[in-house]
C-alpha positions in Angstrom: 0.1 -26.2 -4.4 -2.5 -28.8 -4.0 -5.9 -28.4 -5.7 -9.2 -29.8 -5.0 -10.7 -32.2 -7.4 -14.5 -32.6 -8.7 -14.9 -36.9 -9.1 -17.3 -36.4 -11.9 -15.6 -34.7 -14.7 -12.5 -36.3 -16.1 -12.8 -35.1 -19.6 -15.6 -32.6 -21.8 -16.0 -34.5 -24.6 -14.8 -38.3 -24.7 -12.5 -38.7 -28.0 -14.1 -40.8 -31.0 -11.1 -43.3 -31.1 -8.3 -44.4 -29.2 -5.7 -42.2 -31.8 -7.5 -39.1 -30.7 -7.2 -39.5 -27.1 -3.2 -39.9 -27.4 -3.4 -36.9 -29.2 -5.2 -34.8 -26.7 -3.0 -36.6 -24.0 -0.1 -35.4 -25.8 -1.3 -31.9 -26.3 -1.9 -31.7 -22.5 1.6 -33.0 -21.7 3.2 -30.4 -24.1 0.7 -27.4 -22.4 2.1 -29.2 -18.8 5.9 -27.7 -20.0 4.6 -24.7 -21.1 3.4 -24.2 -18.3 6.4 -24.9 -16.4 8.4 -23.5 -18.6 6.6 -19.8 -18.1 8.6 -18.2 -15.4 11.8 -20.0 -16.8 12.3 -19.7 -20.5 10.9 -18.3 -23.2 11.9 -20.7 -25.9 10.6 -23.8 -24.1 7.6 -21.8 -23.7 7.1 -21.0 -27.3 8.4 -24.3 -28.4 5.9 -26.4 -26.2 3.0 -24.1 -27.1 3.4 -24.8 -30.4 3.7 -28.5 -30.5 0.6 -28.5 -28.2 -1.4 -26.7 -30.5 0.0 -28.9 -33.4 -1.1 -32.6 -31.3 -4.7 -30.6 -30.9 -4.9 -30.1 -34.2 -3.7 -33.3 -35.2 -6.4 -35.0 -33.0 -9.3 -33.2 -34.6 -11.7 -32.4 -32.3 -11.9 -28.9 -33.9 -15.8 -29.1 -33.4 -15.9 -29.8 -29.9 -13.4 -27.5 -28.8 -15.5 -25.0 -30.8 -19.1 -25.6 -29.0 -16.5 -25.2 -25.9 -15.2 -22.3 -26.6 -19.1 -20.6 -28.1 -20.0 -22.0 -24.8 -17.8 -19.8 -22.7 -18.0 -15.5 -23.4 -14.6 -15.0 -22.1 -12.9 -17.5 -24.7 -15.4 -16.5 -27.7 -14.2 -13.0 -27.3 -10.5 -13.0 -27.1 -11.3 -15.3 -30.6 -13.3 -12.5 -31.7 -10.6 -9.9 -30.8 -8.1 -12.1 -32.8 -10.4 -12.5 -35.7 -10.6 -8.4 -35.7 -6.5 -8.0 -35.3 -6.6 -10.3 -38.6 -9.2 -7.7 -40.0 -7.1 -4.7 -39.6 -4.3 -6.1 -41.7 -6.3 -5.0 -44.3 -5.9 -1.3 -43.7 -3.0 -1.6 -41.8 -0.4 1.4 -42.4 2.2 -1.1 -42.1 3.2 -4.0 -44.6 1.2 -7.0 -44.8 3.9 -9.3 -43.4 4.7 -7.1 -40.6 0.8 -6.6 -39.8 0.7 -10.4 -39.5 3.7 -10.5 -37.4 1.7 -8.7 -35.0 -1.0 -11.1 -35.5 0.9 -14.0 -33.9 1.8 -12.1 -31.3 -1.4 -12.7 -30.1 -1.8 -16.2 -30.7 -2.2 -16.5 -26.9 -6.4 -15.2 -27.3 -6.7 -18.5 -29.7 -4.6 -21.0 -27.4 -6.8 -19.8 -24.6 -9.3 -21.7 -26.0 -7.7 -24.5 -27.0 -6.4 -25.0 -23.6 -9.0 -24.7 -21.9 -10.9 -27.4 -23.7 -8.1 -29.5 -22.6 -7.9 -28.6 -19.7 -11.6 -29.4 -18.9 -10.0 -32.9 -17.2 -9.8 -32.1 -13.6 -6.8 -33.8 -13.4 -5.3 -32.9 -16.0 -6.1 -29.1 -14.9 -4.6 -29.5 -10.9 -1.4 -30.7 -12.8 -1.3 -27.9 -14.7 -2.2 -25.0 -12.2 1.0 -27.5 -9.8 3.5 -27.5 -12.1 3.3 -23.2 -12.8 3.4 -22.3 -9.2 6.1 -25.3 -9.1 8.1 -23.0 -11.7 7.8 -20.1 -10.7 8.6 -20.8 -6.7 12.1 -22.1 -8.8 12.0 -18.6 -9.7 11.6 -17.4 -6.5 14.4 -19.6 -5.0 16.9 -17.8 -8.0 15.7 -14.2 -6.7 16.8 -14.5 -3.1 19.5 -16.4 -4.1 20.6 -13.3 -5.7 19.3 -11.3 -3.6 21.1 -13.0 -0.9 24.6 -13.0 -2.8 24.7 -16.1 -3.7 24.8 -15.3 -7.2 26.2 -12.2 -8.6 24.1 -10.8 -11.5 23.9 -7.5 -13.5 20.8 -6.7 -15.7 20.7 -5.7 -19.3 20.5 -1.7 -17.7 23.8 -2.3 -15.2 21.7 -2.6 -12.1 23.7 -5.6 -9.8 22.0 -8.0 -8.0 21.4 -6.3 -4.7 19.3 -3.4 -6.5 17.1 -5.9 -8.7 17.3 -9.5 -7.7 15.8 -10.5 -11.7 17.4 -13.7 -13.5 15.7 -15.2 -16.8 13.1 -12.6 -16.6 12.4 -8.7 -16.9 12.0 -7.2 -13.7 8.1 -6.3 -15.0 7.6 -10.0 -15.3 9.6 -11.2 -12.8 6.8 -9.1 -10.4 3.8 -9.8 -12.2 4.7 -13.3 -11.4 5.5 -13.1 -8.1 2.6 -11.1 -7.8 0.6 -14.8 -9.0 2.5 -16.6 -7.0 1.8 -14.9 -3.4 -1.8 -14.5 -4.4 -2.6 -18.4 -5.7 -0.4 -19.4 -2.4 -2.3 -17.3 -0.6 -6.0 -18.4 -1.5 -4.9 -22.4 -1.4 -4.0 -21.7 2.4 -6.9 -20.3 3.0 -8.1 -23.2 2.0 -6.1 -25.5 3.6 -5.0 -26.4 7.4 -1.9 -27.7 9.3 1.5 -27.7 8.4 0.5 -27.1 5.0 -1.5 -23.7 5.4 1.9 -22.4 7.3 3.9 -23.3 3.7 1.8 -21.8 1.8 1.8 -18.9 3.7 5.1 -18.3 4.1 5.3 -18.9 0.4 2.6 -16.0 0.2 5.0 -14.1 2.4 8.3 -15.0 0.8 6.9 -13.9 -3.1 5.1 -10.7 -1.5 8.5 -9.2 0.0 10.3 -10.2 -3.0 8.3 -7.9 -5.3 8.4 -5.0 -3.0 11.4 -5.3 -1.7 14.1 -7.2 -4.1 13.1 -6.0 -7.3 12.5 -3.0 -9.4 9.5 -3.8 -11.3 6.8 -1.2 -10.5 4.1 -3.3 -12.6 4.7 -5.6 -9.7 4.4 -3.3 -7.2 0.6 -2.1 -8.4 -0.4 -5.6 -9.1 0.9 -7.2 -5.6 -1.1 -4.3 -3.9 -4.5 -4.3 -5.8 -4.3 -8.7 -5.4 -4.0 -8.3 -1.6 -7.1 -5.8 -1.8 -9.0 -8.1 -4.0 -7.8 -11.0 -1.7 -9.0 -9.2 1.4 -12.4 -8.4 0.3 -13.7 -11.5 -1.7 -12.6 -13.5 2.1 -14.1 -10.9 4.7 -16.2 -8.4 2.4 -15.8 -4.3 3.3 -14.3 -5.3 7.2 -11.5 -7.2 5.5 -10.7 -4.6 2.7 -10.4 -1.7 5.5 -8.1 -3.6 7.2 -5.9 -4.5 4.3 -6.0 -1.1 3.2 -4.6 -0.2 6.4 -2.3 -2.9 6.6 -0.7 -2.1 3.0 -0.8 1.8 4.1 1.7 1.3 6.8 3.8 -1.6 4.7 4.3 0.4 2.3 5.1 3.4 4.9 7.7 0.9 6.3 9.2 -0.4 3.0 9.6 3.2 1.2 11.7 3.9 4.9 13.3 1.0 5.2 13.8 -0.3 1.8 16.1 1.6 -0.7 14.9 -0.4 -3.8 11.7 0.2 -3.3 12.0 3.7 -2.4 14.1 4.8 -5.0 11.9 2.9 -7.6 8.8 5.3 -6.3 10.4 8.5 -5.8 11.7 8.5 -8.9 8.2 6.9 -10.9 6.7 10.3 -8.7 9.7 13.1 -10.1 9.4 11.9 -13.5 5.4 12.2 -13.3 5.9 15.6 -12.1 8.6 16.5 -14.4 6.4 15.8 -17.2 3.4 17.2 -15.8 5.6 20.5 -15.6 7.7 20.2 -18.5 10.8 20.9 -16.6 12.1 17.5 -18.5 10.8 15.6 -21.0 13.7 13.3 -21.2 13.6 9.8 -21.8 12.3 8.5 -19.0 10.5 5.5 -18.0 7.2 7.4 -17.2 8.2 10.3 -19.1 8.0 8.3 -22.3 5.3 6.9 -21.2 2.8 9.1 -20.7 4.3 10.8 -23.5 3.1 7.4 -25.7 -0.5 7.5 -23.9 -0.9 11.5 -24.9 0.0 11.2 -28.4 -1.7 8.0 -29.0 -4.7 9.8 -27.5 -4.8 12.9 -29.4 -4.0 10.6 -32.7 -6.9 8.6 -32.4 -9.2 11.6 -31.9 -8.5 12.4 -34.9 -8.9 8.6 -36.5 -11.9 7.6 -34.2 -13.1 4.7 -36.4 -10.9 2.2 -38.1 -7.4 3.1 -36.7 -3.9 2.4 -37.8 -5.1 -1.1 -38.8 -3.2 -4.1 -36.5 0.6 -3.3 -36.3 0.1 0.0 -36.9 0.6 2.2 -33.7 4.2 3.1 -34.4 3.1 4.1 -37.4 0.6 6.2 -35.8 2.6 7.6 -33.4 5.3 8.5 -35.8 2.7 10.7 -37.3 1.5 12.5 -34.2 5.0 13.4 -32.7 6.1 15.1 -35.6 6.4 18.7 -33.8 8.2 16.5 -31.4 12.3 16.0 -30.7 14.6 13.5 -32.5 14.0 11.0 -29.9 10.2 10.9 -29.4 9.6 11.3 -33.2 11.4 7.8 -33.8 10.0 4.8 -35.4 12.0 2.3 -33.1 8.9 3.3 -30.7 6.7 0.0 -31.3 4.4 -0.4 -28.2 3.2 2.5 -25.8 3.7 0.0 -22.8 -0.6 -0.3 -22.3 -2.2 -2.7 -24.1 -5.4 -1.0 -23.9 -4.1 2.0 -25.5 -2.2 -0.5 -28.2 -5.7 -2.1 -29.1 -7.7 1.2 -29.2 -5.0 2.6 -32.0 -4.6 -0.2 -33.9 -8.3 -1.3 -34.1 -9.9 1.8 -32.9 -12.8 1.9 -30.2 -13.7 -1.6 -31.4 -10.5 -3.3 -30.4 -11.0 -1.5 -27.3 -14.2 -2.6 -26.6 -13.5 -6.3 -27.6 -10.7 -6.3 -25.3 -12.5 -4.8 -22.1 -15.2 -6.5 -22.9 -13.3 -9.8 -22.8 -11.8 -8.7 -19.0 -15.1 -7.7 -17.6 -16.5 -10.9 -18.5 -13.6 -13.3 -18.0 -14.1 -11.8 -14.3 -17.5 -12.1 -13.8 -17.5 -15.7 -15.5 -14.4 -16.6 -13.4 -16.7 -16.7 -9.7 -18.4 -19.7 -11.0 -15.8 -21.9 -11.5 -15.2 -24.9 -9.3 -14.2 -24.6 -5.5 -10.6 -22.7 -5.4 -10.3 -22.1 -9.1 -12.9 -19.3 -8.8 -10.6 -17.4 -6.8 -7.6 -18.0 -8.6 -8.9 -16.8 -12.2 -10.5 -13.2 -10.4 -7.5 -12.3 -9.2 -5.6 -13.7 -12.1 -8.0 -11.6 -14.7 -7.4 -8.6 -11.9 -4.0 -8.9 -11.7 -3.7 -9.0 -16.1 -5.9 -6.7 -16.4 -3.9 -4.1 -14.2 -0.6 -5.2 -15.8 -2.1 -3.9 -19.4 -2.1 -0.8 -17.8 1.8 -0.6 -17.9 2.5 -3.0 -20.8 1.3 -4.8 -23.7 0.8 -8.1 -22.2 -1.0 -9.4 -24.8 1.5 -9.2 -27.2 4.4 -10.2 -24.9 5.7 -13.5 -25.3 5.5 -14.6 -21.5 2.5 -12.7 -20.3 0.5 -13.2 -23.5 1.3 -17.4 -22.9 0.3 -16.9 -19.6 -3.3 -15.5 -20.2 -4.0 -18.8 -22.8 -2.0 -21.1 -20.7 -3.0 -20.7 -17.2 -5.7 -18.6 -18.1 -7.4 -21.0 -20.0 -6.7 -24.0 -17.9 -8.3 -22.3 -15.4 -11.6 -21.4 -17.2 -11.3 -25.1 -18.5 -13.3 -25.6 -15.0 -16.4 -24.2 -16.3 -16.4 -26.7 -18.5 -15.8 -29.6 -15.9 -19.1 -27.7 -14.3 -21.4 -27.8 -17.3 -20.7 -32.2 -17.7 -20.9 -32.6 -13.5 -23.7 -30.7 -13.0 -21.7 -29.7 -9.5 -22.5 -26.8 -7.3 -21.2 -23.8 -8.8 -19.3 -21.4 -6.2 -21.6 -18.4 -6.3 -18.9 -15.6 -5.6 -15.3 -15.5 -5.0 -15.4 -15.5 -1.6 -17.0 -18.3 -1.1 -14.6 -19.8 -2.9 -11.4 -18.7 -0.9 -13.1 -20.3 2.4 -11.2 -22.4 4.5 -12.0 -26.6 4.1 -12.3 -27.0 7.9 
């Protein structure tokens, strides 16, 4: 996808010598693989993140990616929320080196930051933004392939290819980025005119079906749905959201008919629900366990309102309030209660909570005054993470948790790019998703 350009900002802070600026350049080039590398593998991904952050830190321009990030709430606060994760080591009901193996799993709220300090080139940042749709379309290409039977695949669980089209990712990922990938399509052709609003489109159209209709991720399904809302009302206000409630109404109508993926993947999210709810079954089930995590974690940190289990420690904690509980709910191998906000508010207590909704609400609000169509791309980005922590600890995951500091903060990086242009700002995300002509 093709991005606009400002012509006045091609870096934040010029580098003080020449050795510097190949170090930033290098940094960039490693965060452009990472990037790439997102919807494809996790070991480039982590490699590449790390040897970006390395060529940053070997250019030292640690000040002035500090005044950046003080200069922008969203990035000061996921550093604040990192700082307090490396707090609660210190009463952590878990060993030390465990507690700071949890730590690094949320490296992502520092490299956020970082990135978008060097991502404040606009050139630099279009690159960026180009070559993670580029990968993940790849990734779209592999789904119907499968889907299609051109590959045969089974998943780790047994499920073939025609009942989740998933290769290199998990099917929660795999939606959550196809999720990204209709929505960012889908605002650049809004944006755009010609042949190349019709691609883009049918790209939108293509990655949309996919995660309702090939796979099994029903993270995927909530954030595809709650995108095209978002998407609907930031282009034609309250008109354009009743009509795309509508709209999804009867897709959805016709897809739970029509398509058995999809409707088996629902009817059995609702049975378990009501199972639980009833207590016919408390089985290990997807949503079973999971409200069954969300419950006990609930009526645990009533009882521990202010510190928490200190950083690593909700399995801990949860090992301690299922003790009245059967064999396989009072289990240690339990790590993560699949919702980040519920992982936060354990570990650090209301203040992790706070810090962490704190950081959403105002990455959101900050996000509608970046440049042109980046303003529309980081709301529904923020909107579409922040829903996925509903389901799973994205934060901490490996692909997700890169995601929020890679594209995330590349995106943000155009505030910056603002502040040294002086530009126009896009005064709400709508504004930002109009048409060029």
């Amino acid at each position: 996808m093709e991005l606009g350009h400002a012509s006045a900002s091609q870096h934040f802070l010029a580098p003080k010598s020449a050795y510097a600026g190949r170090m930033l350049d290098a940094a960039r080039a490693c965060l452009l693989v990472t990037a790439a590398s997102l919807p494809l593998s996790t070991a480039a991904t982590n490699a590449f993140a790390v040897l970006a952050f390395l060529f940053w830190a070997l250019s030292g321009q640690w000040r002035a990616t500090l005044r950046a990030v003080l200069a922008e709430p969203a990035a000061w606060l996921g550093v604040a929320l990192l700082a307090a994760l490396l707090a609660g080591v210190a009463w952590s009901r878990v060993p030390a080196a465990e507690a700071f193996g949890t730590v690094l799993k949320y490296r992502g709220l520092l490299l956020f930051g970082v990135t978008m300090f060097l991502f404040a080139d606009d050139r630099w940042r279009a690159r960026l933004v180009g070559v993670f749709f580029a990968g993940t379309l790849v990734l779209l290409v592999i789904s119907y392939g499968i889907r299609l039977g051109l590959m045969h695949y089974a998943d780790e669980r047994g499920f073939s290819s025609a009942q989740n089209a998933v290769l290199l990712k998990n099917h929660i990922t795999h939606g959550f980025l196809m999720s990204l990938l209709a929505y960012g399509a889908a605002v650049v052709a809004l944006r755009s005119a010609g042949w190349r609003r019709w691609v883009l489109a049918l790209i939108a159209a293509l990655a949309a079906i996919n995660v309702w209709l090939a796979v099994q991720g029903r993270t995927g399904y909530v954030v595809m749905a709650v995108l095209l809302l978002w998407l609907a009302y930031a282009r034609w206000s309250i008109k354009g959201l009743a009509v795309a409630f509508a709209s999804l109404a009867l897709l959805l109508a016709a897809a739970y008919q029509w398509a058995p993926v999809f409707q088996s993947r629902v009817g059995q999210a609702v049975l378990e629900a009501q199972d639980y709810r009833a207590m016919r079954d408390a089985g290990e089930t997807s949503i079973g366990l999971r409200l069954h995590f969300w419950k006990r974690s609930a009526e645990w940190l009533a009882k521990h309102p202010l510190l928490g289990a200190g950083t690593g420690g909700w399995s801990d904690a949860f090992y301690e309030a299922t003790a009245n509980d059967p064999p396989y709910l009072h289990d240690r191998s339990h790590t993560h209660p699949h919702n980040e906000y519920v992982n936060l508010a354990v570990q650090l207590g209301p203040l992790g909570l706070a810090l962490f909704v704190g950081m959403l609400i105002v990455a959101f609000r900050r996000a509608r005054l970046l440049l042109e169509e980046y303003a529309a791309l980081a709301q529904g980005f923020v909107i579409a993470f922040a829903v996925g922590c509903l389901f799973s600890d994205f934060l901490r995951d490996t692909t997700e948790g890169h995601l929020w500091a890679v594209l995330g903060g590349a995106l943000f990086g155009a505030s910056r790019a603002l502040a040294r242009s002086g530009a126009e700002r896009a005064p709400l995300g709508r504004a930002a998703a109009q048409p060029r002509g």
